[in-house]
Short mmCIF file of the C-alpha atoms (twelve columns), coordinates in Angstrom:
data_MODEL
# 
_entry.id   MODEL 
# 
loop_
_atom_site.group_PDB 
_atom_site.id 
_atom_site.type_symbol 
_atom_site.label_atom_id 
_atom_site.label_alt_id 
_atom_site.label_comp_id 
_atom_site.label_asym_id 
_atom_site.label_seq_id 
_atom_site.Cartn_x 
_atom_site.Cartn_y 
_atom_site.Cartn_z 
_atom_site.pdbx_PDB_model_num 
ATOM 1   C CA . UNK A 1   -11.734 -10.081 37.993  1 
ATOM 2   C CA . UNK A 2   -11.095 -13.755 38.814  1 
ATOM 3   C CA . UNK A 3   -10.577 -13.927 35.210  1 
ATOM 4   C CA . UNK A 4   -7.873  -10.980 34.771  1 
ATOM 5   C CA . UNK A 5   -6.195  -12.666 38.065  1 
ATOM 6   C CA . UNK A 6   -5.900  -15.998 36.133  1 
ATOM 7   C CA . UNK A 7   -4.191  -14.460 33.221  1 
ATOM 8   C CA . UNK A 8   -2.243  -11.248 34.588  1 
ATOM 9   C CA . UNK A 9   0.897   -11.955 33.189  1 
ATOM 10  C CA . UNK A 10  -0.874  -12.469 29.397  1 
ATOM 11  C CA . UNK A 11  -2.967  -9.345  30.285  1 
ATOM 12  C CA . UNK A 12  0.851   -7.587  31.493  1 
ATOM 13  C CA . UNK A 13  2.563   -8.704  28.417  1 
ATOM 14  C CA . UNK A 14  -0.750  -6.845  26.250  1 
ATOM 15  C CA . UNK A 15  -0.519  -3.568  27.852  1 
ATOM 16  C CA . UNK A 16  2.616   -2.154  26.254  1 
ATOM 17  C CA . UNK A 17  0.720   -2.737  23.282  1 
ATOM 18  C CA . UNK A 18  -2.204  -0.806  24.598  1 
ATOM 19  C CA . UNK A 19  -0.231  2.051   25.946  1 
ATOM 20  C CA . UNK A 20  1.223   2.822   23.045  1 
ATOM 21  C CA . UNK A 21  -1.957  2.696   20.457  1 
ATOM 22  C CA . UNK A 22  -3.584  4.938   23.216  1 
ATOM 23  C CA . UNK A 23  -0.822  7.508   23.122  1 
ATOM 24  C CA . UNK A 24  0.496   7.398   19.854  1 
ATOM 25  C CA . UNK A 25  -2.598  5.989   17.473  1 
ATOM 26  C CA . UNK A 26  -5.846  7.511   19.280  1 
ATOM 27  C CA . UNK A 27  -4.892  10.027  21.375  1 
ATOM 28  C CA . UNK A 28  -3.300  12.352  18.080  1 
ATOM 29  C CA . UNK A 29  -6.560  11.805  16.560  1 
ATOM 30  C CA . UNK A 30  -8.032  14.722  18.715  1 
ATOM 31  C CA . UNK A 31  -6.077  16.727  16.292  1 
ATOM 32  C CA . UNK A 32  -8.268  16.130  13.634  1 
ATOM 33  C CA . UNK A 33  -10.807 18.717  14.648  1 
ATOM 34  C CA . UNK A 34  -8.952  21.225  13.379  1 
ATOM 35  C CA . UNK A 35  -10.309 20.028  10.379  1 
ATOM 36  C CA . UNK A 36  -13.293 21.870  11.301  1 
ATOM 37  C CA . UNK A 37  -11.684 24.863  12.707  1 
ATOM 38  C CA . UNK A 38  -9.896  27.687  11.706  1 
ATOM 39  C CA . UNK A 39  -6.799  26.882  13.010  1 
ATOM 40  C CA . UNK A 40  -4.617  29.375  14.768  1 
ATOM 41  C CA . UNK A 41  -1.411  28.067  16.328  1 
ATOM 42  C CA . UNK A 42  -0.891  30.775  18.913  1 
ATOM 43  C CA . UNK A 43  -4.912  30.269  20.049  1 
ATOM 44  C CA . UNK A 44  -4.004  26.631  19.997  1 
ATOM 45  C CA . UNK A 45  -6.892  24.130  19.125  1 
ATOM 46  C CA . UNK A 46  -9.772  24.855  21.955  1 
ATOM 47  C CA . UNK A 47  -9.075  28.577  21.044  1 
ATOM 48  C CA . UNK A 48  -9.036  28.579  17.291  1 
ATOM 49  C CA . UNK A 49  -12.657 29.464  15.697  1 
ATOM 50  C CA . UNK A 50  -15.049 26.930  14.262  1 
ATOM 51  C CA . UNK A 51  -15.813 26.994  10.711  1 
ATOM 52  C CA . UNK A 52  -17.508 23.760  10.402  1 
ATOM 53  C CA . UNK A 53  -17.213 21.729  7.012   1 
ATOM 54  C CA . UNK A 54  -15.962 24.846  5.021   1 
ATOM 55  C CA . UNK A 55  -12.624 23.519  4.478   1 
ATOM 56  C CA . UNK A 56  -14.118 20.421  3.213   1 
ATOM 57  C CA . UNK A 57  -16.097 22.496  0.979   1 
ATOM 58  C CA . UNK A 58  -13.494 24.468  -0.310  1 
ATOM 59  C CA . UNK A 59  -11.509 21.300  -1.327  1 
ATOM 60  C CA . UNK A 60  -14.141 19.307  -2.843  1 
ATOM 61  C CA . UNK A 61  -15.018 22.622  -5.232  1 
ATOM 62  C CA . UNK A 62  -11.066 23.238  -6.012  1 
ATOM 63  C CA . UNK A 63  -9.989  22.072  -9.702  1 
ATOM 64  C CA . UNK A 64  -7.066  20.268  -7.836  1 
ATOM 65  C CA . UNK A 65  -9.666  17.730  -6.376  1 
ATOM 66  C CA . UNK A 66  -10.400 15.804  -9.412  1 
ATOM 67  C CA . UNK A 67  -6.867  15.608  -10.576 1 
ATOM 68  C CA . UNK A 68  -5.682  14.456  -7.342  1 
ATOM 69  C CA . UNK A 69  -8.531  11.436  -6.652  1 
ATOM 70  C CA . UNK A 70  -7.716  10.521  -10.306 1 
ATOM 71  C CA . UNK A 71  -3.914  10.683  -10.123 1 
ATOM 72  C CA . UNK A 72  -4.248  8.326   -6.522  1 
ATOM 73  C CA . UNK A 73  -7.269  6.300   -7.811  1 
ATOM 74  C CA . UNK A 74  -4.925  5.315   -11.070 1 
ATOM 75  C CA . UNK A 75  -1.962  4.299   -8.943  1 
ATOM 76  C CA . UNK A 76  -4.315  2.626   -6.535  1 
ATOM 77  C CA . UNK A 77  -6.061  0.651   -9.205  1 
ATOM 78  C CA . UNK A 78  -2.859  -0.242  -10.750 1 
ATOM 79  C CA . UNK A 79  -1.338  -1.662  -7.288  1 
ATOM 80  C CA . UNK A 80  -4.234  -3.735  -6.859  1 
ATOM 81  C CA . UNK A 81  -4.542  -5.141  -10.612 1 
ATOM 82  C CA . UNK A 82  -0.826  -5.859  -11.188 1 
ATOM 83  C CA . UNK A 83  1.409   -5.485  -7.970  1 
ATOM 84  C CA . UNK A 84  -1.107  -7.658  -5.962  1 
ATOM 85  C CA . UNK A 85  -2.141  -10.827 -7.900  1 
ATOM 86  C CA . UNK A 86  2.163   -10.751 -8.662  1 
ATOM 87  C CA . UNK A 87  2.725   -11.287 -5.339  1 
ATOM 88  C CA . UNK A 88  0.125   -14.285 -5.080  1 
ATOM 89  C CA . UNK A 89  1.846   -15.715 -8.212  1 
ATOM 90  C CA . UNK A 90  5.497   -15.269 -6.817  1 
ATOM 91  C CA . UNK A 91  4.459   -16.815 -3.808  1 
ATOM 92  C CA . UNK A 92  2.886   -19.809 -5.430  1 
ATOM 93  C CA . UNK A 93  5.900   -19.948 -8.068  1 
ATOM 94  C CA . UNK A 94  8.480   -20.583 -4.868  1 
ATOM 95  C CA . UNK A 95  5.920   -22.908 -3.143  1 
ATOM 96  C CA . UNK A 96  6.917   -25.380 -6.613  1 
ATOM 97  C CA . UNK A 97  10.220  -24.734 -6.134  1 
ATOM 98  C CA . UNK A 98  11.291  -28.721 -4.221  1 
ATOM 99  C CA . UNK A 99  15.136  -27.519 -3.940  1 
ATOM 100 C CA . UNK A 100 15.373  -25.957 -0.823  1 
ATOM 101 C CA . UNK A 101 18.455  -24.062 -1.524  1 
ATOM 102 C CA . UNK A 102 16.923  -22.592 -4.485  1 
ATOM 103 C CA . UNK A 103 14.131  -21.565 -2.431  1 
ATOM 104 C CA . UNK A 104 15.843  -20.206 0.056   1 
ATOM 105 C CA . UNK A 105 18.017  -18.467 -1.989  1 
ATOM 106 C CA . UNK A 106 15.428  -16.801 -4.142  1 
ATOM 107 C CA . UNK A 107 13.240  -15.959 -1.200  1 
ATOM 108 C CA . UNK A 108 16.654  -13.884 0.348   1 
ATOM 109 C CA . UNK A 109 16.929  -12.245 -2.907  1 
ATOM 110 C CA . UNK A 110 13.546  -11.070 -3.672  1 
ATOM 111 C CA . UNK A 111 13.448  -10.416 0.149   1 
ATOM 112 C CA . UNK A 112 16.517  -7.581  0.246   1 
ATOM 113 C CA . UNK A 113 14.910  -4.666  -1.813  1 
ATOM 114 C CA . UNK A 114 12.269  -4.228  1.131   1 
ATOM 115 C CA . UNK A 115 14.902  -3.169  3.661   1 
ATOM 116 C CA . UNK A 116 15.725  -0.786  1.544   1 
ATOM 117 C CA . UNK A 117 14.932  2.732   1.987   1 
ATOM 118 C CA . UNK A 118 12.455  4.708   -0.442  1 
ATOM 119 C CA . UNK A 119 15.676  7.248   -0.676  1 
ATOM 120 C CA . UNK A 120 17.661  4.975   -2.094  1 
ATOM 121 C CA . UNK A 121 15.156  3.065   -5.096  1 
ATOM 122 C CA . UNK A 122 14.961  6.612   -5.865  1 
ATOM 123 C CA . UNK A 123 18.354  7.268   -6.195  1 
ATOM 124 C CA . UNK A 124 18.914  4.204   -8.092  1 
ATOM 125 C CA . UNK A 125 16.258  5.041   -10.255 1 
ATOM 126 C CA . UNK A 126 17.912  8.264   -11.286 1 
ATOM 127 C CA . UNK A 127 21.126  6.381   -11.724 1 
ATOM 128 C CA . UNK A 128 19.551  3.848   -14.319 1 
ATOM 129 C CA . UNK A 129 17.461  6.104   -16.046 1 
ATOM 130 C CA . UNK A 130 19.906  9.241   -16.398 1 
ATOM 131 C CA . UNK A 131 19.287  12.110  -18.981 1 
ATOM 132 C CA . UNK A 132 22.219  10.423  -21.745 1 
ATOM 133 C CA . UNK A 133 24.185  7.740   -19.440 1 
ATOM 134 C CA . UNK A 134 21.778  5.940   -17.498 1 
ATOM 135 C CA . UNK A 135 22.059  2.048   -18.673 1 
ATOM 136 C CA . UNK A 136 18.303  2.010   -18.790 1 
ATOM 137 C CA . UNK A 137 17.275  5.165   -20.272 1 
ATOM 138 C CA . UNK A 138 20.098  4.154   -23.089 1 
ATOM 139 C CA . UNK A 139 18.766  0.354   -23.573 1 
ATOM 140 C CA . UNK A 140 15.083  1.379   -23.619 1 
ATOM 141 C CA . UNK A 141 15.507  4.224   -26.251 1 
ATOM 142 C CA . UNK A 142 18.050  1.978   -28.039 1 
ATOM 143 C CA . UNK A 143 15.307  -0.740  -27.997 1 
ATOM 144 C CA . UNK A 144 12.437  1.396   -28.595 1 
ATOM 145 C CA . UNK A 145 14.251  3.924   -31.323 1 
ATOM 146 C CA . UNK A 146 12.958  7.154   -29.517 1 
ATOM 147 C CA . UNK A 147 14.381  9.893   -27.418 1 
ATOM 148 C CA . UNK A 148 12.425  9.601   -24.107 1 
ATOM 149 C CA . UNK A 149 13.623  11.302  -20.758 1 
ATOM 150 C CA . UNK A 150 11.836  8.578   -18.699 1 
ATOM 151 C CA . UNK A 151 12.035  10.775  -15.598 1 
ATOM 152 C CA . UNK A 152 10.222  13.591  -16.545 1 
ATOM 153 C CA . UNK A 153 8.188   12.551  -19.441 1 
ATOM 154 C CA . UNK A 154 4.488   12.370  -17.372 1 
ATOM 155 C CA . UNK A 155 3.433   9.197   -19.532 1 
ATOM 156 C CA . UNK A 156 6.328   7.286   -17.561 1 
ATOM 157 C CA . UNK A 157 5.859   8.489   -14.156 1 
ATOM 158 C CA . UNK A 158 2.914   5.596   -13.241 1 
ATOM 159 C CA . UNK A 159 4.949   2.799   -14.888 1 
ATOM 160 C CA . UNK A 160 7.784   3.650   -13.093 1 
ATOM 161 C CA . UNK A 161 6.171   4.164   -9.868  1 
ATOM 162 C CA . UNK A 162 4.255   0.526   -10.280 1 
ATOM 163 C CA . UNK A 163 8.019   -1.006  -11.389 1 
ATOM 164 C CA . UNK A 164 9.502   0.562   -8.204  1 
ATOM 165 C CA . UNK A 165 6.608   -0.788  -5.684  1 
ATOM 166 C CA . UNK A 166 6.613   -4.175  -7.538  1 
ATOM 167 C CA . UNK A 167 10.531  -4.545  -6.631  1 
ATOM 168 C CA . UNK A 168 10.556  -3.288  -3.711  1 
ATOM 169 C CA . UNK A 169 7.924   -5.008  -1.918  1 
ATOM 170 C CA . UNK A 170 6.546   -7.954  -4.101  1 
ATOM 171 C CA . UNK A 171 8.984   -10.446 -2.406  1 
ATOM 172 C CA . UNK A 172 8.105   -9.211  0.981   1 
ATOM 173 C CA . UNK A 173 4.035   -9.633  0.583   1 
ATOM 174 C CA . UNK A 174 4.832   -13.581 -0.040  1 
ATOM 175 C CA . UNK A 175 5.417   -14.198 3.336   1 
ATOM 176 C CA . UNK A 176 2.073   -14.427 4.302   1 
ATOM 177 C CA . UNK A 177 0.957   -16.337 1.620   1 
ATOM 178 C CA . UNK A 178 4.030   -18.718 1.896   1 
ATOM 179 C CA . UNK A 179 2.660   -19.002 5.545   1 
ATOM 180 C CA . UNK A 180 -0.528  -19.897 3.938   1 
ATOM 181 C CA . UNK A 181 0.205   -22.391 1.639   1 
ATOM 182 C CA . UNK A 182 2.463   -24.243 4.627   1 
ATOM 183 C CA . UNK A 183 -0.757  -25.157 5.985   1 
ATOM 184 C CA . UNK A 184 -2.499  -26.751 3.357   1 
ATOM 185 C CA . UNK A 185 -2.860  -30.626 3.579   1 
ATOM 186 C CA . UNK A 186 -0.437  -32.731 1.666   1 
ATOM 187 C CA . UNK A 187 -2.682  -35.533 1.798   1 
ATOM 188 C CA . UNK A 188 -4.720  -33.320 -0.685  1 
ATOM 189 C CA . UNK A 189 -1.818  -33.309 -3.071  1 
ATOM 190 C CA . UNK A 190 -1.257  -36.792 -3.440  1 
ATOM 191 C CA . UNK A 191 -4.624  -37.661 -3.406  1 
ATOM 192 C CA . UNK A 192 -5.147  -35.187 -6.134  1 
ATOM 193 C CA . UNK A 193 -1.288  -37.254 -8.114  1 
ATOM 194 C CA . UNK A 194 -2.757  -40.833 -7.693  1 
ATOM 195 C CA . UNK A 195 -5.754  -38.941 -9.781  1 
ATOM 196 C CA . UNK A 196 -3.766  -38.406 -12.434 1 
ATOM 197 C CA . UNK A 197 -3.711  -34.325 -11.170 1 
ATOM 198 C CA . UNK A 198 -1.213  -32.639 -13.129 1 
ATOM 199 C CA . UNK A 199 0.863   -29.684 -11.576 1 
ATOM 200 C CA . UNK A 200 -1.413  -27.104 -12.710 1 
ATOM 201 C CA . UNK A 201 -4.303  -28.598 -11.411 1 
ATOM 202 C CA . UNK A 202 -3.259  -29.204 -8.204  1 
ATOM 203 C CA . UNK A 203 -2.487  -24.975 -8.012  1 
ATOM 204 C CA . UNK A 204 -5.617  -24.366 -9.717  1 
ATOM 205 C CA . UNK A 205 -7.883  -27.346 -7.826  1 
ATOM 206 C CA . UNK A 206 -6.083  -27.476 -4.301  1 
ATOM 207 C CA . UNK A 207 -3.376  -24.619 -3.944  1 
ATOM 208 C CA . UNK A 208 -5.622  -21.349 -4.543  1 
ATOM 209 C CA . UNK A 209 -8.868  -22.356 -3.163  1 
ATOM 210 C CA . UNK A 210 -6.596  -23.333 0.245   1 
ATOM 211 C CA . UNK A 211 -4.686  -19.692 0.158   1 
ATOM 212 C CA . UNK A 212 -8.654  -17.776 -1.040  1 
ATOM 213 C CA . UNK A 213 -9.527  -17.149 2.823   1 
ATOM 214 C CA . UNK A 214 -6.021  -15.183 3.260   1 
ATOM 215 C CA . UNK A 215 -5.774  -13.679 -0.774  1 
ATOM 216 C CA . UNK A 216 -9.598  -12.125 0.815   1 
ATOM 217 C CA . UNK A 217 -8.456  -11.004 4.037   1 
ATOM 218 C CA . UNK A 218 -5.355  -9.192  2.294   1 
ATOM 219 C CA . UNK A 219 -7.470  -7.804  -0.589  1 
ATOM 220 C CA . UNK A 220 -9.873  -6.550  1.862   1 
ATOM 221 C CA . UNK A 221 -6.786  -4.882  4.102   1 
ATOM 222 C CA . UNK A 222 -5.428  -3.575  0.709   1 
ATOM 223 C CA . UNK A 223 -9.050  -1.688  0.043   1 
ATOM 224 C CA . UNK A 224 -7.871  0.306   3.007   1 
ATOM 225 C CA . UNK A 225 -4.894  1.796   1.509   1 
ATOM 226 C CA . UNK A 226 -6.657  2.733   -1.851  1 
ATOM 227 C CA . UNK A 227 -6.119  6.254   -1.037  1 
ATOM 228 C CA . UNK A 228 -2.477  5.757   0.896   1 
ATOM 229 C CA . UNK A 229 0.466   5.938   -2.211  1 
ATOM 230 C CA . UNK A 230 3.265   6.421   -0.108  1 
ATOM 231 C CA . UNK A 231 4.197   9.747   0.436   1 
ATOM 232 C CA . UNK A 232 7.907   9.047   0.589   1 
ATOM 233 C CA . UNK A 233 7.769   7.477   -2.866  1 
ATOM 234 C CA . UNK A 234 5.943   9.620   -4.822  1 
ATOM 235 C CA . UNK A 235 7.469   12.901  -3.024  1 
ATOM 236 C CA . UNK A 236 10.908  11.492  -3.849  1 
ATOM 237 C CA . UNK A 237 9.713   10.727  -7.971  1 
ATOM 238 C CA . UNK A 238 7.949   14.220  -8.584  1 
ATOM 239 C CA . UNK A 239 9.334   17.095  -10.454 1 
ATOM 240 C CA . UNK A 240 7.873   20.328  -12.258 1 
ATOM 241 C CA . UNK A 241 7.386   18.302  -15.550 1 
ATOM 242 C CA . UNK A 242 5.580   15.173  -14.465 1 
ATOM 243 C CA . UNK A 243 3.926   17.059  -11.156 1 
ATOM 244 C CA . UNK A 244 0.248   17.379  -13.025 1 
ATOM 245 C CA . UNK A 245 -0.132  13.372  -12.812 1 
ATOM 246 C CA . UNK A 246 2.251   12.945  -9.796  1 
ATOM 247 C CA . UNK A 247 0.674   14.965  -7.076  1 
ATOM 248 C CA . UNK A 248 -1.691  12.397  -4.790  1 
ATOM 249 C CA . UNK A 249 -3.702  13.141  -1.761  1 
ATOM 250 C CA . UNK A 250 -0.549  12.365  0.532   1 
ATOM 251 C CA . UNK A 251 1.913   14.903  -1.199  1 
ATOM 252 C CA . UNK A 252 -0.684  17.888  -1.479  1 
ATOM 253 C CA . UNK A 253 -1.537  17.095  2.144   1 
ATOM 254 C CA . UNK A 254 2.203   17.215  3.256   1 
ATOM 255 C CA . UNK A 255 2.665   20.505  0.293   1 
ATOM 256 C CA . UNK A 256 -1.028  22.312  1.857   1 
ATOM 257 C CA . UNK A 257 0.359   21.401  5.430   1 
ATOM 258 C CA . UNK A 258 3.700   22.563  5.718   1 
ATOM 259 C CA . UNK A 259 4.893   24.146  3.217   1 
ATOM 260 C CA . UNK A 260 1.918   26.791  3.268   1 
ATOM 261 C CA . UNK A 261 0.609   26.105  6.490   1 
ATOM 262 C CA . UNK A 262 -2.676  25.324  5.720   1 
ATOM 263 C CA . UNK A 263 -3.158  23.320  8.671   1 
ATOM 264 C CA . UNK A 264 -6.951  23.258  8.868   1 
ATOM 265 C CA . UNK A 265 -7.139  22.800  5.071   1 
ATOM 266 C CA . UNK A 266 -4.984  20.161  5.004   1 
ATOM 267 C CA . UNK A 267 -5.876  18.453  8.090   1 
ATOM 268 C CA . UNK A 268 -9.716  18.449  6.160   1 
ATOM 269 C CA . UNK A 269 -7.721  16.900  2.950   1 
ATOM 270 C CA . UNK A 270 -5.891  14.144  5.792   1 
ATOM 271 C CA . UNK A 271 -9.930  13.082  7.476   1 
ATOM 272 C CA . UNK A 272 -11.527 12.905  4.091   1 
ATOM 273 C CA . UNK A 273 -8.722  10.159  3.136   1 
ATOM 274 C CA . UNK A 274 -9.138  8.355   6.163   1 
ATOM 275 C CA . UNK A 275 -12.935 8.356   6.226   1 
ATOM 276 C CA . UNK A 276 -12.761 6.545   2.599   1 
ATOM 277 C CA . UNK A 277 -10.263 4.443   3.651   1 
ATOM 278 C CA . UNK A 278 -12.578 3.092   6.917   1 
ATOM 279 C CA . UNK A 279 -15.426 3.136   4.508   1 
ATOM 280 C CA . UNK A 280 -13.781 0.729   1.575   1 
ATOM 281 C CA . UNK A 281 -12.842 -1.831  4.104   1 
ATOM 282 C CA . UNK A 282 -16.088 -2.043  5.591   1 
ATOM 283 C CA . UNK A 283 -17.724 -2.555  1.833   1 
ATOM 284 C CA . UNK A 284 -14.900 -5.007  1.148   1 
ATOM 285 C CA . UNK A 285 -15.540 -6.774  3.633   1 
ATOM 286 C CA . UNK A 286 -19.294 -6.960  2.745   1 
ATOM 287 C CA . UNK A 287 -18.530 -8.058  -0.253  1 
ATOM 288 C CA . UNK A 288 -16.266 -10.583 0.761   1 
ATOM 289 C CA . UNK A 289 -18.859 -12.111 3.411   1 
ATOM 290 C CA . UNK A 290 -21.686 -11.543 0.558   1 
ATOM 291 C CA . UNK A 291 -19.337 -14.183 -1.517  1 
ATOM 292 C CA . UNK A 292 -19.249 -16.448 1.511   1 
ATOM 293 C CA . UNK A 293 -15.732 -16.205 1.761   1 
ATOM 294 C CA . UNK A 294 -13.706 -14.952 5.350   1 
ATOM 295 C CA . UNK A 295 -13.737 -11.355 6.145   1 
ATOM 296 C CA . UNK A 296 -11.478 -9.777  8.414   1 
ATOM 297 C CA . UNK A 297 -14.414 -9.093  10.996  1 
# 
């Protein structure tokens, strides 16, 4: 108690914080037994029966489950492999930028597509790549000698959908990093020059293995979010002629959930997510300690 006493105004400043992860983070999560109920709105949750882990059943033997954990496991994969390691690289391309109002400049730029909203990328992605007018959908087909309705033609919906998360929030992700490499020694660096280092080698010699402890911890984070595509994104994106490789665990969710009120069912679809998500950071992590590098626990 002495020690709360000492430090009541920290400990005042942290429960705001507290209050609302209790109400608003843990406390919904009682919800989530109507994944093993038959849910019933007008017997309410303690009223509705229990069915136990049929719902879970019944989703794990329907022909959408396959198509769905491939459709969000091939956007997932393609996140980590190219959106990722571009947002290390941007982030060590502006650290060798020495003009600071280049820098800065640059950083605002690459910065402004993240406060936009997922409403409007989409609507500017129908703008460029129109059925016949779009400036993109004429320049591509121009360039490429085909025909190609780039909004509905399934083999274009991923690249598109990788494209749109890359400018939206690769400038964004550098800040951390930036923060990163601030805090690597400079003594290093010209240490490394009166070696006769060139500037590559200082990146690859000094620069990464400085930023590796945060690139790990991020990774690691990232593993998290394997199964989370962004609902708003890929909701906004889908139509009835690229929906067989569009529809992800998010959209079928929201699609089970409300629009047929499948609330148990969908609810089972929701915890299944979030129990793979728990479990992929927890073997990231292992892996990451297992490689003697810094986990985030």
């Amino acid at each position: 108690m002495a020690h709360v006493a000492r430090w009541r105004w920290l400990y005042l400043l942290l429960l705001p914080g507290v209050v609302y992860f209790a109400l608003f983070r843990y406390g919904p999560m009682y919800g989530a037994v109507i994944a093993f109920k038959d849910y019933l709105p007008f017997l309410g949750v303690t009223g509705s029966p229990w069915v136990g882990t049929a719902h879970f059943e019944a989703f794990f033997a329907s022909p959408d489950f396959p198509r769905l954990l491939g459709n969000t496991l091939i956007l997932a994969l393609l996140s980590l492999l190219i959106a990722f390691p571009l947002t290390v690289l941007v982030a060590l391309l502006l650290n060798e930028l020495r003009l600071n109002l280049l820098k800065r400049t640059v950083q605002t730029l690459i910065y402004i597509p993240h406060f936009l909203s997922w409403t409007v990328v989409a609507s500017l992605t129908y703008l460029l790549f129109a059925l016949e007018i779009g400036p993109l959908f004429q320049a591509l087909n121009g360039l490429l000698g085909t025909d190609i309705d780039f909004l509905s033609d399934p083999a274009w919906f991923r690249p598109i959908i990788v494209l749109q998360d890359i400018w939206k929030n690769t400038g964004w992700g550098t800040i951390i990093f930036l923060a990163a490499l601030a805090s690597v020694d400079q003594e290093q660096y010209e240490a490394a020059i009166l070696d006769g280092a060139g500037r590559f080698q200082r990146v690859w010699h000094i620069t990464l293995p400085s930023i590796m402890p945060t690139v790990v911890v991020m990774l690691v984070l990232q593993m998290g979010q394997v199964l989370n595509t962004g609902f708003e994104q890929i909701y906004l994106m889908t139509n009835a002629l690229n929906r067989q490789v569009a529809d992800v665990f998010d959209t079928y969710v929201y699609f089970m959930g409300i629009t047929q009120g499948s609330y148990s069912y969908s609810t089972a679809v929701g915890l299944f997510k979030a129990v793979v998500g728990v479990v992929l950071i927890f073997g990231a992590n292992w892996v990451a300690r297992r490689f003697k590098q810094t986990g985030i626990f």
